[in-house]
mmCIF file of the C-alpha atoms, coordinates in Angstrom:
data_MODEL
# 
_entry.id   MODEL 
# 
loop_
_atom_site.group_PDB 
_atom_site.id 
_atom_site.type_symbol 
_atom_site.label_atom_id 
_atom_site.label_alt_id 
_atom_site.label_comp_id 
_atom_site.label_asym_id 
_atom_site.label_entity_id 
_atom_site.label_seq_id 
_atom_site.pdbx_PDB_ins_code 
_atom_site.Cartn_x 
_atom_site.Cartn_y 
_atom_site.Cartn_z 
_atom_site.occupancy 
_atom_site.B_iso_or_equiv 
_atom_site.pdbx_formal_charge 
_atom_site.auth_seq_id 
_atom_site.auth_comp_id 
_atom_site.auth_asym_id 
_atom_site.auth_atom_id 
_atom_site.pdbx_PDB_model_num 
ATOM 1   C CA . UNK A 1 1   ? 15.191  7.753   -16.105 1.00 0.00 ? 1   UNK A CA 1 
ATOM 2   C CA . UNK A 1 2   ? 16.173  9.960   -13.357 1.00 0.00 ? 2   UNK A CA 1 
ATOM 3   C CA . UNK A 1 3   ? 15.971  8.710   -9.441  1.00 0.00 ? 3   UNK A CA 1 
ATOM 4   C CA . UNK A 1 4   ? 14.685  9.770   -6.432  1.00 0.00 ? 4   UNK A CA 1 
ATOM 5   C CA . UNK A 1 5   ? 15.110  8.390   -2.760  1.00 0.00 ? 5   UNK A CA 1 
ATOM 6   C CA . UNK A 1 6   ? 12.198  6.447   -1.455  1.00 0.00 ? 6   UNK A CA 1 
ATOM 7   C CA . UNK A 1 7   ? 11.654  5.244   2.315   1.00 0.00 ? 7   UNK A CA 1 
ATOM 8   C CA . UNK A 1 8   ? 8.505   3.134   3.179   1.00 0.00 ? 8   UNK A CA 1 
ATOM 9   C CA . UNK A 1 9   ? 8.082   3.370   7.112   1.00 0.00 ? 9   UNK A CA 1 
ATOM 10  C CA . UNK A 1 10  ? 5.868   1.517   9.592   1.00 0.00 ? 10  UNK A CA 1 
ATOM 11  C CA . UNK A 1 11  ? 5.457   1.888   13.461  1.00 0.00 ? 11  UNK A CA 1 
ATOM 12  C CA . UNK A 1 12  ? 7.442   -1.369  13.332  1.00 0.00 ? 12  UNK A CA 1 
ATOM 13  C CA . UNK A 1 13  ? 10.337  0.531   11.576  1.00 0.00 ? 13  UNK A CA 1 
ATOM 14  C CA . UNK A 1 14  ? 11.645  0.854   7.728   1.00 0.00 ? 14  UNK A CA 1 
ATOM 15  C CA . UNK A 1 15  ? 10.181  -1.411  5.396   1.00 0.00 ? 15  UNK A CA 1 
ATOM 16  C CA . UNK A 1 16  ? 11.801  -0.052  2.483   1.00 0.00 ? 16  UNK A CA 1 
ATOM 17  C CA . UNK A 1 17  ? 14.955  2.520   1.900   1.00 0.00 ? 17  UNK A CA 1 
ATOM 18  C CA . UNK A 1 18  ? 16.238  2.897   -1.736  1.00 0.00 ? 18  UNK A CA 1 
ATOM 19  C CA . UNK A 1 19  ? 16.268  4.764   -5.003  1.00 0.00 ? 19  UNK A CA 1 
ATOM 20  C CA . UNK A 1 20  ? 13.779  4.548   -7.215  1.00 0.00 ? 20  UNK A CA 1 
ATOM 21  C CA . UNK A 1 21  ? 12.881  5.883   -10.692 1.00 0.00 ? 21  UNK A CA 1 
ATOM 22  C CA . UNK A 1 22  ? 9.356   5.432   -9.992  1.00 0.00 ? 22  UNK A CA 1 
ATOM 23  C CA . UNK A 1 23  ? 6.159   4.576   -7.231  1.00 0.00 ? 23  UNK A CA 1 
ATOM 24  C CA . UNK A 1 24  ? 2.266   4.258   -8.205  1.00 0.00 ? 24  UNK A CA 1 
ATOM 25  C CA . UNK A 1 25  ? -0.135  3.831   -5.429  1.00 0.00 ? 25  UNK A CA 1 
ATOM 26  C CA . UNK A 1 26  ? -3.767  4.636   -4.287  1.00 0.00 ? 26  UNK A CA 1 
ATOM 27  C CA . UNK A 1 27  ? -4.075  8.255   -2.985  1.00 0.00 ? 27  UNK A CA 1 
ATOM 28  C CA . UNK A 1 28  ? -7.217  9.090   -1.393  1.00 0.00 ? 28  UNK A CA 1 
ATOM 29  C CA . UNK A 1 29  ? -8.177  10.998  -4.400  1.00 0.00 ? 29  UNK A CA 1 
ATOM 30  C CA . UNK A 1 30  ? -7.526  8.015   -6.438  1.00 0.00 ? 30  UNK A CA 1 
ATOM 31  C CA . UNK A 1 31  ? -4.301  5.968   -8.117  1.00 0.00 ? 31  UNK A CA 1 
ATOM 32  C CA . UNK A 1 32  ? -1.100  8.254   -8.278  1.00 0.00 ? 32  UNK A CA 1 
ATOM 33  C CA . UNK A 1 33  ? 2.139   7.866   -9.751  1.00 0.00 ? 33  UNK A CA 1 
ATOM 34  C CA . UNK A 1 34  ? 5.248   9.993   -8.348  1.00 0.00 ? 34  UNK A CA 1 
ATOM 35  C CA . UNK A 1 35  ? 8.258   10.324  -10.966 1.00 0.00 ? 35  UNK A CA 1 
ATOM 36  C CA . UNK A 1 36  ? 11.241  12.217  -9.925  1.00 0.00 ? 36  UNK A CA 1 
ATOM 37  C CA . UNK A 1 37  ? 10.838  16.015  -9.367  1.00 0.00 ? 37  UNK A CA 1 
ATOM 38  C CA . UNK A 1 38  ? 7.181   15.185  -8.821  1.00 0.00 ? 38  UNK A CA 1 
ATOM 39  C CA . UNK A 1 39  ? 5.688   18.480  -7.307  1.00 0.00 ? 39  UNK A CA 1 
ATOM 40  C CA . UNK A 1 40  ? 5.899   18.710  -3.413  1.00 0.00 ? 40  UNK A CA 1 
ATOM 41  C CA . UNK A 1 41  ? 2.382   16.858  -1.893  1.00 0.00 ? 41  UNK A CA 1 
ATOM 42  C CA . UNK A 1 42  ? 1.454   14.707  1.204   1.00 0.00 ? 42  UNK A CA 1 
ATOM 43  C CA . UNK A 1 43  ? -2.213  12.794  1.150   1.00 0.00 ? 43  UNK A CA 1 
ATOM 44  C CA . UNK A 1 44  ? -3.504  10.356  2.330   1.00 0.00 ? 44  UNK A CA 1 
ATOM 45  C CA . UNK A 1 45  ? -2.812  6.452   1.326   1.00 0.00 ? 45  UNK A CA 1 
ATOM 46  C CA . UNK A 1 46  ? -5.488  4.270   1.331   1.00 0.00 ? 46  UNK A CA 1 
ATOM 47  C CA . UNK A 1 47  ? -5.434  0.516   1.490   1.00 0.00 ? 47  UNK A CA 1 
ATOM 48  C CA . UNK A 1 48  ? -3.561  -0.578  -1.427  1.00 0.00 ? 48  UNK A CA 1 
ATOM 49  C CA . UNK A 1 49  ? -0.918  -2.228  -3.501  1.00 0.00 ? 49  UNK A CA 1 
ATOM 50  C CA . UNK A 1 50  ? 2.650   0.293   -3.764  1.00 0.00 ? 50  UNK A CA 1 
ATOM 51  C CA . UNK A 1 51  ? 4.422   -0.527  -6.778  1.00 0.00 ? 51  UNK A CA 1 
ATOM 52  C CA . UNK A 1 52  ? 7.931   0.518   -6.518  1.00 0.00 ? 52  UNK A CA 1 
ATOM 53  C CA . UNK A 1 53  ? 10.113  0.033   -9.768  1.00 0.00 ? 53  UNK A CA 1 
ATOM 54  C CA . UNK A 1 54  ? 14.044  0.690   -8.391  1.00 0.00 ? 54  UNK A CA 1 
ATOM 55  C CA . UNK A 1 55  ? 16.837  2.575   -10.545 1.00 0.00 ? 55  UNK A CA 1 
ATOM 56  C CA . UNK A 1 56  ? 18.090  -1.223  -12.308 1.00 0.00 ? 56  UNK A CA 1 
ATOM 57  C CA . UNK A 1 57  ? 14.115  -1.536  -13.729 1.00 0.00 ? 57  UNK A CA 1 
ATOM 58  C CA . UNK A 1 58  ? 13.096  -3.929  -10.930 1.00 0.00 ? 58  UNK A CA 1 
ATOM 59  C CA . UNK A 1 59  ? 9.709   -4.066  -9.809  1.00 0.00 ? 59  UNK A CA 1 
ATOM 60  C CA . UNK A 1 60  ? 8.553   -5.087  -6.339  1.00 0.00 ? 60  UNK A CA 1 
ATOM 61  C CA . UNK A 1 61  ? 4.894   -4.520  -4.759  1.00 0.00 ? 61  UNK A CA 1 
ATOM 62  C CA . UNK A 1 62  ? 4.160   -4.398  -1.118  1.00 0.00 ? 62  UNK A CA 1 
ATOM 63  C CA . UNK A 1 63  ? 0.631   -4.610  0.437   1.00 0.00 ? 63  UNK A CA 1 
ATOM 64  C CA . UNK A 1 64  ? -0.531  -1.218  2.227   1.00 0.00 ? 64  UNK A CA 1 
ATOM 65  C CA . UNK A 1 65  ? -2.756  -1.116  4.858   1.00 0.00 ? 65  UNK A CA 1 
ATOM 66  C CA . UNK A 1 66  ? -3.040  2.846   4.649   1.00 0.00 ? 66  UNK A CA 1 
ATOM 67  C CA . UNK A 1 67  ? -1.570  5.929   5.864   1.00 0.00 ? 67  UNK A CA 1 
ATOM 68  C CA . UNK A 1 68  ? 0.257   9.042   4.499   1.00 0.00 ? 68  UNK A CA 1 
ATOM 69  C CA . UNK A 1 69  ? 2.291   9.889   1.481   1.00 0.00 ? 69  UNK A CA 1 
ATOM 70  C CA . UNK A 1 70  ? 4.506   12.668  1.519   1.00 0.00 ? 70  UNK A CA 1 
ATOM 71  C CA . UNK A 1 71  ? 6.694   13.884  -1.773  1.00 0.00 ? 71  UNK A CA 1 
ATOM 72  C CA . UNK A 1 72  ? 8.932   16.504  -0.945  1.00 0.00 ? 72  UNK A CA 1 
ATOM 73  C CA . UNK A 1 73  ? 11.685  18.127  -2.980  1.00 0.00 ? 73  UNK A CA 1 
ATOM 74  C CA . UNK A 1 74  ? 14.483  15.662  -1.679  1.00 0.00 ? 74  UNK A CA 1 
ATOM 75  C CA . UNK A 1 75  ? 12.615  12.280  -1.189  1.00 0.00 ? 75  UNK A CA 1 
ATOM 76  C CA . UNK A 1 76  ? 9.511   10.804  -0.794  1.00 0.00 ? 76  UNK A CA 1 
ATOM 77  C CA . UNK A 1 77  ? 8.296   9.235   2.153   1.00 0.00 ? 77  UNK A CA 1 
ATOM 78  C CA . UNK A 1 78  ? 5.244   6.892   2.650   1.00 0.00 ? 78  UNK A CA 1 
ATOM 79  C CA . UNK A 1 79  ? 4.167   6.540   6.076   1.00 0.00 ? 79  UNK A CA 1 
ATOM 80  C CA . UNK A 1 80  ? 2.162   3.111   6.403   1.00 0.00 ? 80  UNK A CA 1 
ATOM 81  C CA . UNK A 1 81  ? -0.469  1.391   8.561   1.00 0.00 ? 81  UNK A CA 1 
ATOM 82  C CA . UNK A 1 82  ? 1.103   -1.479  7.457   1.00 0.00 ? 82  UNK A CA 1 
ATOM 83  C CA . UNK A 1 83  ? 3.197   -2.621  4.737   1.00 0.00 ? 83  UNK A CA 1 
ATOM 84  C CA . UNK A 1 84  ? 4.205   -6.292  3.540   1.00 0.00 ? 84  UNK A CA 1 
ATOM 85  C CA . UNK A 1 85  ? 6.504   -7.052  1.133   1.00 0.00 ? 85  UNK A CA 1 
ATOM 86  C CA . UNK A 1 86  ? 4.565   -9.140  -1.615  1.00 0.00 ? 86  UNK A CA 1 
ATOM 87  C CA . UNK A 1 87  ? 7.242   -12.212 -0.988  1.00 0.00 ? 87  UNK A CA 1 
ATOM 88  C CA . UNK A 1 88  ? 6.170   -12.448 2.650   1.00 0.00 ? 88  UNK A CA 1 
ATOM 89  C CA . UNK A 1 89  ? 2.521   -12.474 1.869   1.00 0.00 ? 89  UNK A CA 1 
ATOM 90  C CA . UNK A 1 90  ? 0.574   -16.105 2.713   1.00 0.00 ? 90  UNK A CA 1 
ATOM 91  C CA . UNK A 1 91  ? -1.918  -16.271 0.055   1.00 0.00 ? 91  UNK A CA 1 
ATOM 92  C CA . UNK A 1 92  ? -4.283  -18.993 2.037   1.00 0.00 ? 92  UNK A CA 1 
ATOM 93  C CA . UNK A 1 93  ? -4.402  -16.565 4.964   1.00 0.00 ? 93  UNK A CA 1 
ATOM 94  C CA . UNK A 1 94  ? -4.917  -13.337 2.594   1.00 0.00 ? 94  UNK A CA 1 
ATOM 95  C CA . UNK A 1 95  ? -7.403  -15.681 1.036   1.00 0.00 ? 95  UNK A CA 1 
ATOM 96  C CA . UNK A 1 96  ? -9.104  -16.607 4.542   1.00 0.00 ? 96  UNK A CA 1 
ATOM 97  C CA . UNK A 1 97  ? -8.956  -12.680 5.947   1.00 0.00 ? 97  UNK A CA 1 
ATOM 98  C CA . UNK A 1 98  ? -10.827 -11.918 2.588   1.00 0.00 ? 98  UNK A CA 1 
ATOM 99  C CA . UNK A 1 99  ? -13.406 -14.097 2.908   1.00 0.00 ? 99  UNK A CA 1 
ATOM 100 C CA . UNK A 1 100 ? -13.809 -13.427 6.894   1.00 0.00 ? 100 UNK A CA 1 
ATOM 101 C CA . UNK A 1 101 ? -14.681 -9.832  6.220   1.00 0.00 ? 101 UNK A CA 1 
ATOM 102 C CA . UNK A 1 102 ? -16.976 -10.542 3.291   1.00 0.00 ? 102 UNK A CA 1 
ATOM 103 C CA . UNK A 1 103 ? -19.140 -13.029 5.348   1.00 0.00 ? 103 UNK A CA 1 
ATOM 104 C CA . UNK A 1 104 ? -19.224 -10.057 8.408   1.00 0.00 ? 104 UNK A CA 1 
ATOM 105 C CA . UNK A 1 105 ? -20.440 -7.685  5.386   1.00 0.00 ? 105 UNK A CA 1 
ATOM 106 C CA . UNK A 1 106 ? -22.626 -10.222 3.935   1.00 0.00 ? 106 UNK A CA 1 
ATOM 107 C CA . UNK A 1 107 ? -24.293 -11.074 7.600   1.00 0.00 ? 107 UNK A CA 1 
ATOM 108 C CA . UNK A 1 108 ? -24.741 -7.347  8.827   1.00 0.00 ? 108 UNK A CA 1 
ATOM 109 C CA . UNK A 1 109 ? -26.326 -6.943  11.646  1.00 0.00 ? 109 UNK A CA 1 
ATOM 110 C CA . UNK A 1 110 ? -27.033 -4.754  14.481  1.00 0.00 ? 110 UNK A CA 1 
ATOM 111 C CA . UNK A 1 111 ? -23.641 -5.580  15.929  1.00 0.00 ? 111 UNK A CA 1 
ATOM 112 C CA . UNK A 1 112 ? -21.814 -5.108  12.509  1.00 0.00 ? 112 UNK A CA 1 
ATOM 113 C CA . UNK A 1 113 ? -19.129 -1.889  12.730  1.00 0.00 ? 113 UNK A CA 1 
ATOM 114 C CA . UNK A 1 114 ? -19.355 -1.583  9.173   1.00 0.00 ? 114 UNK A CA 1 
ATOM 115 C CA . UNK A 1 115 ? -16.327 0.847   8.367   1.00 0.00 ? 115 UNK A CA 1 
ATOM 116 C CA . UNK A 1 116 ? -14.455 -2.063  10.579  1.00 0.00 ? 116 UNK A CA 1 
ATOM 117 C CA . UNK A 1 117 ? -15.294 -4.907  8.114   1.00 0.00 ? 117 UNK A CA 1 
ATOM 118 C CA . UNK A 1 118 ? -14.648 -2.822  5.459   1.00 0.00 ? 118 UNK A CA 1 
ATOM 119 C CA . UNK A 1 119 ? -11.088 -1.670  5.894   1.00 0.00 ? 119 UNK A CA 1 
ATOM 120 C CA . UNK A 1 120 ? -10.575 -5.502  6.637   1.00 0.00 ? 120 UNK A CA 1 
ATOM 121 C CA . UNK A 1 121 ? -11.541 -6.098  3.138   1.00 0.00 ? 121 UNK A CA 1 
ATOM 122 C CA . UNK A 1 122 ? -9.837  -3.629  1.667   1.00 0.00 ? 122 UNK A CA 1 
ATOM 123 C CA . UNK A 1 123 ? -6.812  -4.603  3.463   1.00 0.00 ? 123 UNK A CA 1 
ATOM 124 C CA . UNK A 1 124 ? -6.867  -8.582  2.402   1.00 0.00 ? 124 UNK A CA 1 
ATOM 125 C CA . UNK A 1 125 ? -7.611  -7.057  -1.034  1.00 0.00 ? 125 UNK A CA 1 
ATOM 126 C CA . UNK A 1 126 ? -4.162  -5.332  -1.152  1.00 0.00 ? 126 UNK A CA 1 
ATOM 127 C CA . UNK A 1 127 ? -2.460  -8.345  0.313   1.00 0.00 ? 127 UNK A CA 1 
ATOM 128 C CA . UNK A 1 128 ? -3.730  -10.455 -3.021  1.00 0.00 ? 128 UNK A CA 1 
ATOM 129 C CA . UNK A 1 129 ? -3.067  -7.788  -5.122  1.00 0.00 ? 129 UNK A CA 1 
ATOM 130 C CA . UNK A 1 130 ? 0.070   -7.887  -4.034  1.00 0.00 ? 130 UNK A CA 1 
ATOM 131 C CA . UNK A 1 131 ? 0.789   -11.217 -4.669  1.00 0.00 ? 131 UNK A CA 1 
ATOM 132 C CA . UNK A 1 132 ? -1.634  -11.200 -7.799  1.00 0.00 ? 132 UNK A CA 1 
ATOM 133 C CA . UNK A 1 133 ? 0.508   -8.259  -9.289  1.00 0.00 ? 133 UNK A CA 1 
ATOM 134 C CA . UNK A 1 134 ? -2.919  -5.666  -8.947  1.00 0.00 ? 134 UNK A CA 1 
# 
């Protein structure tokens, strides 16, 4: 399967550099996979697990806490929030984030910045299904 160059970035610098043969991850018009000579796009990223399967057939996930995805003709870029490399992922704390920003959902109240709580949720979401394989 042909290959294309991949770079996962961060404000905190690259995350990722490498071929691969293939990436699926949630687009804010829902899941997308990107193959090589995938037409030319950018959208948006939300919160969500990138699955990234390198040239040898190896698959690794990392945990995306949203941002931008840009394919172009040469390489594909994704521009994260956040991104964690599944084997760096604590599952208690993912756990304990998770359940944090349910209980602020659950609770409400006039003091609740809803949109807050949820990208919190989705966030520890992606974590676990990092680690979960999601």
């Amino acid at each position: 399967m042909a290959d294309y160059p991949l770079t996962v970035v961060t404000p905190e610098g690259v995350v990722y550099e490498g071929p691969v043969t293939e990436i699926i991850l949630r687009g804010s018009e829902g899941d997308l996979g990107v193959l090589a000579h995938h037409m030319p796009l950018v959208t948006a990223v939300l919160p969500c697990v990138l699955h990234v399967v390198d040239r040898d057939g190896n698959g690794r996930r990392f945990a995306l806490g949203g941002g931008f995805l840009e394919v172009g003709r040469e390489e594909t870029v994704v521009l994260a929030d956040t991104a964690e490399p599944s084997e760096q992922i604590n599952r208690g704390r993912a756990e304990d984030a998770r359940r944090r920003a349910q209980d602020r959902i659950d609770r409400g109240g006039a003091d609740l910045d809803l949109p807050r709580a949820r990208a919190a949720l989705s966030r520890a979401e992606a974590r676990l299904g990092a680690l979960d394989g999601a």
